[in-house]
Phi, psi and omega in degrees: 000329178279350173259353178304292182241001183273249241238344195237342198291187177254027152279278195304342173278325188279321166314347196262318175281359173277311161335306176287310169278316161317312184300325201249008183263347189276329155317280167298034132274163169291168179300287197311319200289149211255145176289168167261161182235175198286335196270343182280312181287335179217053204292356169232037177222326131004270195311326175287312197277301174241096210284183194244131197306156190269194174265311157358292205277332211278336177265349171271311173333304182283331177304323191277330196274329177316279154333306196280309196323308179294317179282349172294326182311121150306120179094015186303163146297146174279347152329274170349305212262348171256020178060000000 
């Protein structure tokens, strides 16, 4: 599995090189310009490096931004704000 998906594998080579290309196509753009992500540089390879949230990860997901979204609010309740 470590030489597969680990440390020497071609996961870590695409991270690494997706990394390296984002940075350096984002380095050139303007301020106004929308970044690039990794899912732009290696769209068929994305789903293997990160894989896609269950409906689970995808409803807590909404759950964490929903919350920090209310505590950022001035006057939240402190219910709120202590989770």
């Amino acid at each position: 599995m470590m030489l597969n998906d680990g440390m020497i594998g071609p996961k870590s080579i695409l991270l690494a090189l997706s990394s390296l290309t984002t940075g350096n196509l984002n380095s050139k753009l303007k301020k106004e310009a929308t970044p690039y992500k990794m899912a732009d540089v290696i769209p068929l390879a994305h789903e293997y490096i990160v894989p896609p949230l269950t409906e689970q990860e995808k409803a807590e997901q909404v759950q964490r931004s929903l919350i920090a979204y209310m505590q950022a609010q001035k006057g939240a309740p402190k219910k709120v704000l202590n989770g």
